[in-house]
C-alpha positions in Angstrom: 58.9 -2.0 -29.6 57.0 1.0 -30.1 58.3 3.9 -31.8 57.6 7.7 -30.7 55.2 7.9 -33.2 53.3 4.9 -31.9 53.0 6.4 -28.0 49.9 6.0 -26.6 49.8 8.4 -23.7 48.1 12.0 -23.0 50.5 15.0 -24.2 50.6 17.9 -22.1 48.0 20.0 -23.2 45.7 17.4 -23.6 46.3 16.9 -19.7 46.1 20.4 -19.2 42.8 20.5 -20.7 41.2 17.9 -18.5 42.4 19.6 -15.3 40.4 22.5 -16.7 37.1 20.6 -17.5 37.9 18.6 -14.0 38.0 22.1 -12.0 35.4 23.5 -13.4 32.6 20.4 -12.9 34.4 20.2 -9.3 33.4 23.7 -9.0 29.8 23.7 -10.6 28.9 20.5 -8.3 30.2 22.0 -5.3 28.5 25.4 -6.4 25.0 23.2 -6.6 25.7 21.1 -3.3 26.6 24.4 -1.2 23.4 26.2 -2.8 21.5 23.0 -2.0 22.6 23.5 2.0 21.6 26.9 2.1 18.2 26.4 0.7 17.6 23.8 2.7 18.8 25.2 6.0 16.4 28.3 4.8 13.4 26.4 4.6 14.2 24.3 7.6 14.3 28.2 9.2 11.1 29.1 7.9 9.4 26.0 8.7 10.7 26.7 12.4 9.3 30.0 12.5 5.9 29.4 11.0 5.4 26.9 13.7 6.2 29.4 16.5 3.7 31.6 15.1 0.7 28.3 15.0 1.6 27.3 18.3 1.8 30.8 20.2 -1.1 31.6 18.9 -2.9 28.2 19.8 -1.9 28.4 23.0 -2.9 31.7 23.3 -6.3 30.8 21.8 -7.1 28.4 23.7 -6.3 29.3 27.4 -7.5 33.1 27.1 -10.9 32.8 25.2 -11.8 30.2 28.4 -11.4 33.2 30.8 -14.0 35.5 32.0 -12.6 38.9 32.6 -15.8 40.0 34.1 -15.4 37.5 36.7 -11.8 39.1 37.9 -10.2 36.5 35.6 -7.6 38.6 34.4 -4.9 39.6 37.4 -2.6 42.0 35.6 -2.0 42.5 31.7 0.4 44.9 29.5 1.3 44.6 26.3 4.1 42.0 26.7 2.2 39.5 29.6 -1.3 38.9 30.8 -1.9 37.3 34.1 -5.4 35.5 34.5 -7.1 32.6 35.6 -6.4 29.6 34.2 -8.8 26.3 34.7 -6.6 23.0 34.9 -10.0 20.7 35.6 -13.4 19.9 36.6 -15.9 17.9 38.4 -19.1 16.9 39.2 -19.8 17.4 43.4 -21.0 13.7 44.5 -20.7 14.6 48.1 -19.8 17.1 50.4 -19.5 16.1 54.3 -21.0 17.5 57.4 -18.2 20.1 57.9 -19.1 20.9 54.4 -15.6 21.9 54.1 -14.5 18.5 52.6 -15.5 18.3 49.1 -15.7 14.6 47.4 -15.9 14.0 43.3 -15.9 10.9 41.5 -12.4 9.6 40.8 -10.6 9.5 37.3 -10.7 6.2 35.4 -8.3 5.2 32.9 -10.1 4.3 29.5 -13.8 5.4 30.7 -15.7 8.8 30.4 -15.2 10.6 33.6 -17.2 12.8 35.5 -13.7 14.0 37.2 -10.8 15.6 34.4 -7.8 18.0 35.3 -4.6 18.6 33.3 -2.5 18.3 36.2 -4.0 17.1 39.8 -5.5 20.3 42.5 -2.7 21.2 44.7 -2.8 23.6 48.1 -3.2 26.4 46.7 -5.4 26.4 43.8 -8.9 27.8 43.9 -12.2 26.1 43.4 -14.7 27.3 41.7 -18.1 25.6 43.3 -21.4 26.6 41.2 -24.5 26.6 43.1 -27.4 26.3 40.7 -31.2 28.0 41.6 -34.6 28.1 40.2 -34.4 31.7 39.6 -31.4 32.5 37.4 -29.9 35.7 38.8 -29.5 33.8 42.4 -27.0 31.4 40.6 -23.4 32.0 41.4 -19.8 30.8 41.8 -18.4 30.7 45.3 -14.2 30.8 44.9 -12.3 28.9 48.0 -9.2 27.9 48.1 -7.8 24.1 48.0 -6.3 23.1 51.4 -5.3 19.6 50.6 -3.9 17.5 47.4 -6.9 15.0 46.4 -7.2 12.1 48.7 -8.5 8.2 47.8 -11.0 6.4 50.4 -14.1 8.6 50.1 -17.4 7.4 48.5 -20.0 9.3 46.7 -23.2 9.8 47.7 -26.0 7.2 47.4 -28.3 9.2 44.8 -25.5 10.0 43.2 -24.2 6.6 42.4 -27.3 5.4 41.9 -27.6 8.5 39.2 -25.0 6.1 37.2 -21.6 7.5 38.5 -19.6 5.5 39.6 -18.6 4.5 43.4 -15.0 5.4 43.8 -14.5 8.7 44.6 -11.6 10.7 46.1 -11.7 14.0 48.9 -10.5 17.3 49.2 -10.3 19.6 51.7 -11.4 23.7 51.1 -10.1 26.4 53.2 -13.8 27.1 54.4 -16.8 25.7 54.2 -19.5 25.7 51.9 -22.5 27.7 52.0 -26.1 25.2 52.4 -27.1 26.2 49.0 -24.4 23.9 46.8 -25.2 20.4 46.7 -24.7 17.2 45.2 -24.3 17.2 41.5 -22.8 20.9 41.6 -20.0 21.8 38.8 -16.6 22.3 39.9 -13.8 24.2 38.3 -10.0 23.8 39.6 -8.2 26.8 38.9 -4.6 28.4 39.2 -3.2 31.6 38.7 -1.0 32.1 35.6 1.0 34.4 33.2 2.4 34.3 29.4 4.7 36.5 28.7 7.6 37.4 26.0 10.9 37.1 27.4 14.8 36.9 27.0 16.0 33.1 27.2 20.2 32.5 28.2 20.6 31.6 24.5 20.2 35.7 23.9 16.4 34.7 21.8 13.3 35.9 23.1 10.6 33.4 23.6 6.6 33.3 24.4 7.0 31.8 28.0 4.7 30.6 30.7 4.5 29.9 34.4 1.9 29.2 37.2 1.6 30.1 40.9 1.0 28.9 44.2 0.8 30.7 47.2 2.1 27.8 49.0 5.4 27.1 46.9 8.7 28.2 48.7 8.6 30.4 45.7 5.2 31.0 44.4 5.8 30.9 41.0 7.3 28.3 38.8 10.3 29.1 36.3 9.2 30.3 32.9 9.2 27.9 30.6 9.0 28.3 26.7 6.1 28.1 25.0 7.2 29.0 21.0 9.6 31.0 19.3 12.3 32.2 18.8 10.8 35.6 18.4 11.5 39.3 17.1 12.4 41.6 20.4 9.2 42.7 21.4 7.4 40.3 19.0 4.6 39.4 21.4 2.2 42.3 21.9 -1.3 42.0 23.1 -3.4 45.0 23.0 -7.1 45.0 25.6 -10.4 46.7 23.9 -13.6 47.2 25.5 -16.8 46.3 24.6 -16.6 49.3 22.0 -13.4 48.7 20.9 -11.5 51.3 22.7 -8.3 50.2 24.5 -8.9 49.9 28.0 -6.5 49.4 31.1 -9.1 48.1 33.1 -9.0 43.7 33.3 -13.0 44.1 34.1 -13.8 46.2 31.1 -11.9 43.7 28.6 -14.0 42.2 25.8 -11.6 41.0 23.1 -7.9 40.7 23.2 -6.0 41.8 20.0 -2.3 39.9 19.9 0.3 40.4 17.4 2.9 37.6 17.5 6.6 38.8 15.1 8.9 35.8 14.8 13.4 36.2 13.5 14.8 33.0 12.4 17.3 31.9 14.5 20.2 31.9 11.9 20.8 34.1 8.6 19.4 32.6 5.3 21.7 32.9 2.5 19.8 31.6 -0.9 20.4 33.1 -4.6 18.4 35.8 -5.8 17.4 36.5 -2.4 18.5 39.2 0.2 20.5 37.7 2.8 19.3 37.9 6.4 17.2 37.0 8.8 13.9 35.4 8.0 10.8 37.3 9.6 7.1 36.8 9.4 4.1 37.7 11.6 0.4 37.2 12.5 -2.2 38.8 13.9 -5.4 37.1 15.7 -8.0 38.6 17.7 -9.7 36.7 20.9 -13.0 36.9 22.7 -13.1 36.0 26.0 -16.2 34.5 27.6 -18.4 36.6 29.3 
């Protein structure tokens, strides 16, 4: 039998002590982990704004430095939307009939080159842009009509022009009006629909860099905005029009390069040590030429 002496458990103080040393690791790791969560979540909020900034600003890029504003390309603009012209496809004219009214291009092929490419298929509604070549330069030009019917299957191309290499199948549509006697097989074709980016307020409360097309022939011409990229700063898409010179002009024929300034707010407040808390913000600014 053990005596007093001979105990071998913890006296108080000695438990005391532990529950110290216990609380205090408890509290340095949960310190760390908590630290660990707001870093992360505050590079997971920069990450997500960064990449609002690259893809407004590709999309941006790449839609409006393929329009000519010379060439009425540009509906309306401000500093918070532009309106232009926006090319979903092309072709290659392989026929035309005797109405000349009924245009025929060679159809798309999965997993082959094609003479025939759109982003999304004509519709009633959207313009063609037919370009009738000449000897003499200056009499070149681009007549506009507008599409009267969705493309059609069970047309054929025109002998030359299948014998030229292209291939049979081929697929109709039907302009508004006909052709002038000038465009003829082998002329270049542009599809093209009117459409707008523009900064706006989303239900969430955010502001985003949207975008929508139009048809004249939709119940409601034109389509609910949909975003593009963001979140954004209020007012954190600008664009700003210059002129050949560089002056800011109002006028959509006059504008030579597009100057856009895109300002992006994290969605959420970033709390990480030795670092202001707040809202994360961050910018760009990119210039764009438009074809002439």
């Amino acid at each position: 039998m053990l005596t007093p002496r001979e105990s071998t458990g913890f006296t108080l103080v000695e438990i005391l002590i532990g529950l110290v040393v216990a609380a205090i690791v408890g509290t340095a790791v949960t310190t760390i982990a908590v630290r660990h969560e707001h870093l992360a979540f505050a590079l997971d909020q920069i990450t997500l704004s960064r990449r609002a900034l690259r893809e407004g600003a590709d999309a941006l890029g790449y839609d409006l430095r393929a329009i000519a504003p010379a060439r009425k390309a540009i509906y309306d603009m401000s500093s918070s939307y532009v309106e232009f012209r926006l090319e979903v496809g092309f072709a290659l004219l392989c026929d035309v009939d005797s109405s000349r009214a009924l245009l025929v291009v060679p159809a798309r092929a999965a997993g082959s080159a094609n003479l025939t490419s759109w982003i999304v298929a004509p519709e009633p509604g959207d313009t063609a842009m037919i370009f009738a070549a000449h000897t003499d330069a200056d009499s070149a030009r681009w007549y506009f009509r507008a599409i009267a019917s969705a493309p059609a299957t069970g047309r054929e191309c025109a002998k030359e022009f299948v014998l030229a290499g292209a291939s049979a199948p081929a697929v109709g549509i039907r302009l508004d009006a006909p052709l002038p006697p000038d465009v003829g097989v082998g002329a270049v074709l542009r599809f093209v629909r009117r459409a707008r980016y523009e900064l706006y307020k989303a239900a969430d409360g955010a502001w985003y860099l949207g975008f929508r097309d139009c048809l004249l022939t939709r119940s409601t011409p034109c389509a609910t905005v949909q975003p593009v990229s963001g979140p954004y700063a209020p007012g954190g898409v600008h664009f700003r029009y210059l002129d050949s010179t560089g002056t800011s002009t109002a006028d959509p024929l006059r504008v030579a390069r597009i100057d856009v300034v895109l300002r992006v707010m994290s969605a959420g407040r970033l709390h990480v040590p030795g670092i202001k808390s707040g809202t994360f913000t961050d910018s760009t600014l990119f210039t764009i030429s438009p074809r002439h």
